[in-house]
N, C-alpha and C positions, 0 to 999 in steps of 0.2 A: 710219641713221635719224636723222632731226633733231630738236630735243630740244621742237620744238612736239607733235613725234607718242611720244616718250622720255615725259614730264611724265607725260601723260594716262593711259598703260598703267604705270609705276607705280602713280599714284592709283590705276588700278584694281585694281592686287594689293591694295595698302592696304586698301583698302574691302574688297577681297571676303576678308585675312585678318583686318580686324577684324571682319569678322561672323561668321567661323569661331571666332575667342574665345572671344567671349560664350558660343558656341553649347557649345566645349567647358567652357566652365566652368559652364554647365548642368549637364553632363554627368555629370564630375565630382562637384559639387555635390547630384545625385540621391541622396535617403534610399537605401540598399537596404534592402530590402523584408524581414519574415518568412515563413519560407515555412510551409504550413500542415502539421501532420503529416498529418491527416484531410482531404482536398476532398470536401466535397459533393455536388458537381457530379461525382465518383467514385466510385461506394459500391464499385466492385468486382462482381465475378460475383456472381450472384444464386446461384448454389451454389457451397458451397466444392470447391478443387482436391483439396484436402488437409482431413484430419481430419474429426470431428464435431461437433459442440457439447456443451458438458457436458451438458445438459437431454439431449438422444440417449445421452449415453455413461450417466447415471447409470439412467433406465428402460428400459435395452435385457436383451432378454431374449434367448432362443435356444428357438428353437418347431421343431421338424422337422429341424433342422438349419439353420433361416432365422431372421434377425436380426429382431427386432420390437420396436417400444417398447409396455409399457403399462402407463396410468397409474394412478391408484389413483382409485377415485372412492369417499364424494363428496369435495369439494375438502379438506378435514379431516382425512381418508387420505393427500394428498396431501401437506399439510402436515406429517402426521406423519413421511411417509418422507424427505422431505427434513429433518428435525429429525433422524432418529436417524445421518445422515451427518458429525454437526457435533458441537463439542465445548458441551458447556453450562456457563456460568459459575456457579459454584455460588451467589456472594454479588450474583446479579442476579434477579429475575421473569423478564425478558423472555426470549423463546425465543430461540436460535439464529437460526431464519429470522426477519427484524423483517417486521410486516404493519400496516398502515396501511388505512383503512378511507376511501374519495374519494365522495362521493352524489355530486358535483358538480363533475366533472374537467375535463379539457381533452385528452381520447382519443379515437382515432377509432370508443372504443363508448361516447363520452356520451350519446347519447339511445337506449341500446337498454333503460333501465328506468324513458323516461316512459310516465307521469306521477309513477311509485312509486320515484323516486331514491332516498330513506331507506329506504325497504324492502327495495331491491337496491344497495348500493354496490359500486362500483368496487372488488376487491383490490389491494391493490399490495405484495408480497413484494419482499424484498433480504437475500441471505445477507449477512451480516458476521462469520461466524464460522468460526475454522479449522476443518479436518475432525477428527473423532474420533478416529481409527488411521491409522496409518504406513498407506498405500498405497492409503489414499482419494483421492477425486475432490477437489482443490482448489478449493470451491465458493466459499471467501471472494470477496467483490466481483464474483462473475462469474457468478453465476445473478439474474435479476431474472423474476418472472413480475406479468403483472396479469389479472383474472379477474372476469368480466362471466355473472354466473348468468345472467339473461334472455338473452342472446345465446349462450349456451351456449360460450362461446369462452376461450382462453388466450392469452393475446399473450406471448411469447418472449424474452428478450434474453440468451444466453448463452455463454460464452466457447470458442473453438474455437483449443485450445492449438497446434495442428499448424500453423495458419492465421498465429496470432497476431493474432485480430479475434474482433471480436463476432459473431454471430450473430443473425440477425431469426427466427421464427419466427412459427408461429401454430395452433392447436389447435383444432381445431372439430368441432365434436357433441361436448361433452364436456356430456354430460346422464346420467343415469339409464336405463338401456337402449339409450344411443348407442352408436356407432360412432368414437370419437375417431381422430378424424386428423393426424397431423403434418406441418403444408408450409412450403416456407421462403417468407420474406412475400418481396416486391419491397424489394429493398436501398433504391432510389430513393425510393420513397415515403416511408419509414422515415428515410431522410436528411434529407427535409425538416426533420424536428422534429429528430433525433438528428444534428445538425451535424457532430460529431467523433465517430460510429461508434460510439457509447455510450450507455450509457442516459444520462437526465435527469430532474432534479426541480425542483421548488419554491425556492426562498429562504426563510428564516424571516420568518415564524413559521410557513409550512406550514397555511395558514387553510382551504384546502382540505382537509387530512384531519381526521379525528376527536381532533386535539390540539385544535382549538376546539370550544371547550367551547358551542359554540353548533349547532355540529354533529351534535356528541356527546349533544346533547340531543334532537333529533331524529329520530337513530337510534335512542337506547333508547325514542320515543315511539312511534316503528315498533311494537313488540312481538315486533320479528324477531332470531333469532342469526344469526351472521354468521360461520359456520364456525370458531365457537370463537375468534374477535377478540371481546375486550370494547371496545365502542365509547367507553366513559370510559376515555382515553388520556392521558398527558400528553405533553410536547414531548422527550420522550426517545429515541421509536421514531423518527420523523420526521427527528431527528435524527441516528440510525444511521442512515438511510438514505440523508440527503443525504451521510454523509463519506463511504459507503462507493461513490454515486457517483463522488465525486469523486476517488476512489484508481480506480476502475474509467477513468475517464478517461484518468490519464495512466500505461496498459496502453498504450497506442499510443504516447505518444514514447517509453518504454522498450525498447518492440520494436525500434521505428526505431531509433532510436541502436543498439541492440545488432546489428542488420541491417548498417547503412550506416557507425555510425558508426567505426567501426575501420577502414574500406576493407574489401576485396575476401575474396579465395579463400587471399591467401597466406601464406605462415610469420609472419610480423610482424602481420596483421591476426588470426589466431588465438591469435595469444600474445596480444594485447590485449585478446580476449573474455576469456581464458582467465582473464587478470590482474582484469579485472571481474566474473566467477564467484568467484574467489577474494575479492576485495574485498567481494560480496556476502554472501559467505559469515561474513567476519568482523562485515560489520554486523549479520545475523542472532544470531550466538553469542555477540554482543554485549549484545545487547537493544535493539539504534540509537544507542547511542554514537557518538561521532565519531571515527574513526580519522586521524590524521596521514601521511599516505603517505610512505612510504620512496622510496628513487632505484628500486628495481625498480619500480616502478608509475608513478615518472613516466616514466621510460626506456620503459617497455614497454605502459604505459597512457594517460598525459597528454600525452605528446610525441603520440601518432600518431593521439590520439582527437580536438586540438584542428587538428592539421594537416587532416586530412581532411572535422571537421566547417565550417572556415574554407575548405575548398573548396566544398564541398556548400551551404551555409547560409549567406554570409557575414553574412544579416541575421538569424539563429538561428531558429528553429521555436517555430511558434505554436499554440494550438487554439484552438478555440470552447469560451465555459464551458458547462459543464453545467447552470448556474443557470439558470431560467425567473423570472420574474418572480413573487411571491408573489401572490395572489391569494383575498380572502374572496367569498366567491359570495353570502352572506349581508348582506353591509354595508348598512347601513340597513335591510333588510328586519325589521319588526316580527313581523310574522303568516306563515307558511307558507300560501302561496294553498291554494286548499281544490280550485278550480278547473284544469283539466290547463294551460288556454295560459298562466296566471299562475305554474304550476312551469316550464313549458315556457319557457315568458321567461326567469326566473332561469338555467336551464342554458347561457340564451347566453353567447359568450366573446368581452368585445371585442378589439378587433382590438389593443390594447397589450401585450393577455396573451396572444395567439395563439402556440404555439410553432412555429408558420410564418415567423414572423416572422426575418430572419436576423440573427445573434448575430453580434458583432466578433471579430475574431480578438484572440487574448491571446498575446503572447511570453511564452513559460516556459521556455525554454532559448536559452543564448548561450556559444559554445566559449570566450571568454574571459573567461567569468565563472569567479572565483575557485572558485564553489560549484557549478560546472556537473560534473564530475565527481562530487562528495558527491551530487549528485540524481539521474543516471544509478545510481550505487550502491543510493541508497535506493528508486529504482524497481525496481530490479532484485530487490532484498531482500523487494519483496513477493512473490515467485516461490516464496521457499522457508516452506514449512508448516511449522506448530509442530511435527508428529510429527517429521520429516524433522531439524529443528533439534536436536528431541531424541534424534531417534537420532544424528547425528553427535556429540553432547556426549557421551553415553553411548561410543560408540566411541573416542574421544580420550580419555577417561577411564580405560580399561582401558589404553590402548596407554604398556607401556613402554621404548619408545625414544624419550623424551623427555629432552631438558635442562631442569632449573630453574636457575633465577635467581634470585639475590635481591638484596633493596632496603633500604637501612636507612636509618630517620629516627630522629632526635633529636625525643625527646618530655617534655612537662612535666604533671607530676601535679598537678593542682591537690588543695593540701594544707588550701582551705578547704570542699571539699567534704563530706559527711557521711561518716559511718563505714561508710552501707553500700556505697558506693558512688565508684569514683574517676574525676575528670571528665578524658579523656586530650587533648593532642590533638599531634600529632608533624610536625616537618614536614623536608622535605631539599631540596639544591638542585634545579633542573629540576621542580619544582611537587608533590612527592608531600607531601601532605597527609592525616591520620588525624585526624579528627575523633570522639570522641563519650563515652558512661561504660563503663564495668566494674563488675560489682554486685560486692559483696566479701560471704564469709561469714566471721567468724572472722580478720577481715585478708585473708584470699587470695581471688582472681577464680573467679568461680564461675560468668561470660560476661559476656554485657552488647550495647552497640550503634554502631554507626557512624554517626553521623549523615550524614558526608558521606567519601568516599573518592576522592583524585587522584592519578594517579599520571603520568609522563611519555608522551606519546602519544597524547595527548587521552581517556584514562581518568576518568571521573567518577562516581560510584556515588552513590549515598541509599539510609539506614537498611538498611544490614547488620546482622543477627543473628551476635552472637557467640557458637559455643558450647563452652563449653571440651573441649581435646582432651588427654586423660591428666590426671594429679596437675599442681597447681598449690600453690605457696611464696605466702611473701608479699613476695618479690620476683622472681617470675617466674609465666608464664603462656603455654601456648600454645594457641590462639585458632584455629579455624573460621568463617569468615563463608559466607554465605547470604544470599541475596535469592530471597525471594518462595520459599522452600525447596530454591532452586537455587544450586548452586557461582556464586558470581558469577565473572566475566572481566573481561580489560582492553576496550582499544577494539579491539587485535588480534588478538581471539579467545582470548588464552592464559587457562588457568584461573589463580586466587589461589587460593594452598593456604593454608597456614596461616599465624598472623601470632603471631609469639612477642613478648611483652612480656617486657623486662630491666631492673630496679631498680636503679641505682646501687647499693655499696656501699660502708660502710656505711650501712644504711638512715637517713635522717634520723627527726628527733621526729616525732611525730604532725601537730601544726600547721605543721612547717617545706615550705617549697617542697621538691619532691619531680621530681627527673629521673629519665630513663629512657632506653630504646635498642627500639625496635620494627623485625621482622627479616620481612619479607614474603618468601614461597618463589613464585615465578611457573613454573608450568610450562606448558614453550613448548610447548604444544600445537598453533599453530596450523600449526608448521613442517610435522609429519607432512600435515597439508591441503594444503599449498603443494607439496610434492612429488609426492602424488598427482595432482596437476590437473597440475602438471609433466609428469609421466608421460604423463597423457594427452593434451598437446596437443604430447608429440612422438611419441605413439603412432601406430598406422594408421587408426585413428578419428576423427583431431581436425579432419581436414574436416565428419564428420558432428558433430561435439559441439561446432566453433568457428567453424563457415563462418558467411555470409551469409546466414541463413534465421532465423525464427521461432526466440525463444529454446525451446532442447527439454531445459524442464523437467525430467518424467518420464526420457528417458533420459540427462542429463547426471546427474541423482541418483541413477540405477541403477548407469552404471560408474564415479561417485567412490565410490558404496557396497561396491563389487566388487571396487574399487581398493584400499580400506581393510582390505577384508574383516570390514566390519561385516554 
């Protein structure tokens, strides 16, 4: 070939590999994407494969032999039975189930009470509160109902554990002499507005419910009750509702992650649930402390949860928020029209507030975020119920095959304190710190409080009760702490037994600085946990209790409980 016909077929590789370049440094160059936990464009089978929804499971009855739901009428009965499921906090008003009162919503039953919107408002219910007894329905964040008197109807959103997703429902004839019916609504439709498979609310200030006081005036002008809601509210209820949204939300990337994000079916991807059960567990008996993982949890949890979610995910997982845009239906409006098309006006919903509208996706998890396992745990952590909590604390408590521990700080008496009372505070290397006083009677400790307690481990406590345990000298003391009238723990689940105070001797003057020696007992409770879950995920169960399915709650706390023999 001669180099007039050589020259030109070069150039043209040239050309054609400089334009593959570029092309590939596009390519390269390309963002990757988050993926979304929830799609849309998805909602799933419009009946579940599996399980029922808690709303089915809490009013199901047994008639003949045949299963039936039914419900309590009038709505007020309803309310109540869903109250007496929950635990009630004794230094609050508000019930258990929170209820907000909407004349002027953005539902697909806003116009079923024109022109008498304030007459008939919208309900809108959200449990936020744990269940009463050990072996209740875990109703926290995952019952929502809203409830439309004139249309006789109940719209649905509730949690279907076996699924691990929410539920659509819908209730109709629910009237006085009806026939109530339970059907599951169309997934699709329901998606439109519930973007990520969950309920949604408002943003503050929530100027749609009866927290504005402009609403709320309205409604009492009505002359109407409202199924036992007092319509003067303030922004408290509104606001249990939107958090408890917003923990209802991210039920789905917890699932996911606990599904996929381990990997598969095998030995190593069950020990990693297994390690994240246990994980969860200590965050639970913790009170949400922050725990420091050990090499068994990076080894067996962090190593295979970040490898596999950097397979799966490289651009991490996103959802839609739950937030809608706030919205006063009332703004500017002086006068309540007296006339129907002038309310009938007001009930319309511009197209900015539409929750048709679709919502951005938000990244909320990323494999190599520092914090991306601490979230995975604390999602997980919403799984386990205050009673469930309580009965494991109760069961590790009695159990003695435990090791204690102990910890000893160096501490100084402040000697310019009063005489009732001595201001302690102790500290030793790797972060343990005792903060707080000792009330004295007669010279000697008589209890007193913690202000602040650290210990190694990511352990951090506030205001422990101290109460004294046996005879106390006036250079000795041992000491009982309590939070909130419960044994407190570290971040690792373990209880803090007693904490003995020791006086130098000979004791100094009255006024002189005053040392001391504080002796913390830790027992390692959590170990007995760690072995039981051991047990079971090398048992012949641990495909059912650590596979690739819907976290299962209920019987994962049956055979740790069985396991324990609590």
């Amino acid at each position: 070939m001669g180099l007039q016909r050589i020259f030109p077929a070069l150039l043209g590789i040239a050309a054609a590999a400089a334009a593959i370049v570029p092309a590939l440094a596009l390519e390269v160059a390309r963002p990757v994407t988050s993926v979304a936990v929830a799609d849309p464009a998805d909602p799933g089978e419009q009946l579940p494969k599996v399980g029922r929804s808690l709303f089915d499971r809490l009013f199901a009855v047994s008639r003949g032999g045949h299963a039936a739901i039914e419900l309590p009428f009038p709505f007020e009965a309803l309310l109540a039975r869903i109250d007496a499921h929950l635990q009630r906090d004794p230094d609050s008003p508000l019930p258990p189930a929170k209820r907000v009162l909407i004349p002027l919503g953005r539902s697909l039953q806003r116009s079923a009470a024109a022109p008498e919107y304030f007459a008939y408002p919208r309900v809108v219910v959200a449990v936020d509160s744990q269940p009463a007894a050990a072996g209740a329905l875990l109703l926290k964040d995952r019952l929502y109902i809203g409830y439309q008197e004139q249309s006789a109807v109940l719209e649905i959103i509730s949690y279907n554990e076996a699924a691990g997703r929410f539920e659509f429902q819908l209730v109709t004839d629910y009237r006085a002499g009806g026939n109530p019916r339970v059907l599951y609504a169309n997934r699709s439709v329901c998606f439109a507005c519930h973007q990520n498979g969950a309920p949604i609310f408002s943003r503050a200030l929530w100027d749609e419910t009866n927290a504005n006081p402009r609403v709320a005036e309205l409604l009492l002008a009505s002359g109407q009750r409202f199924h036992g809601i007092a319509p003067d509210r303030g922004v408290d209820v509104p606001y249990a509702i939107d958090n408890a949204t917003e923990r209802a939300n991210g039920l789905a990337l917890t699932q996911r992650l606990w599904r996929e994000g381990c990997g598969g079916e095998d030995a190593a991807a069950q020990r990693c649930r297994a390690g994240l059960f246990a994980a969860a567990l200590r965050h639970a008996l913790s009170g949400g402390q922050i725990w420091t993982p050990d090499e068994a949890f990076e080894r067996d949890v962090g190593v295979p949860l970040r490898t596999e979610a950097r397979r799966r995910w490289p651009g991490g997982l996103a959802v839609v928020s739950a937030d809608i845009p706030n919205r006063n239906p009332l703004q500017g409006v002086d006068h309540w029209p007296a006339d129907r098309a002038g309310r009938v006006a007001l009930s319309n919903v511009p197209a900015r507030f539409d929750p048709l509208l679709p919502r951005p996706l938000q990244p909320v998890w990323q494999a190599d975020s520092p914090a991306a396992p601490r979230q995975l745990v604390t999602g997980l952590a919403e799984f386990v119920a205050a009673p469930d909590r309580l009965r494991l604390a109760n069961a590790l408590g009695r159990s003695t095959a435990v090791s204690v521990r102990r910890l000893t700080a160096s501490c100084r008496i402040d000697a310019a304190a009063a005489a009732s009372r001595w201001a302690l505070r102790c500290t030793a290397p790797a972060g343990t710190l005792l903060a707080g006083t000792l009330s004295l009677r007669s010279g000697r400790p008589t209890g007193g409080r913690l202000t602040r307690l650290m210990l190694p481990g990511g352990t951090a406590l506030n205001d422990l009760q101290l109460t004294l345990a046996g005879q106390a000298t006036p250079a000795s003391a041992s000491l009982l702490p309590s939070v909130a009238g419960q044994p407190p723990r570290t971040a690792g689940g373990d209880a803090i037994g007693t904490i003995a105070i020791q006086r130098r001797q000979p004791l100094p003057p009255r006024d002189a600085d005053d040392h001391a020696e504080a002796t913390l007992l830790i027992r390692e409770e959590f170990a007995v946990v760690q072995q039981a879950i051991d047990r079971l995920a090398a048992g012949p169960e641990a495909a059912k209790l650590f596979g690739p399915a819907a976290f299962p709650r209920a019987t994962l706390f049956a055979a740790l409980f069985a396991e324990l023999g609590a």
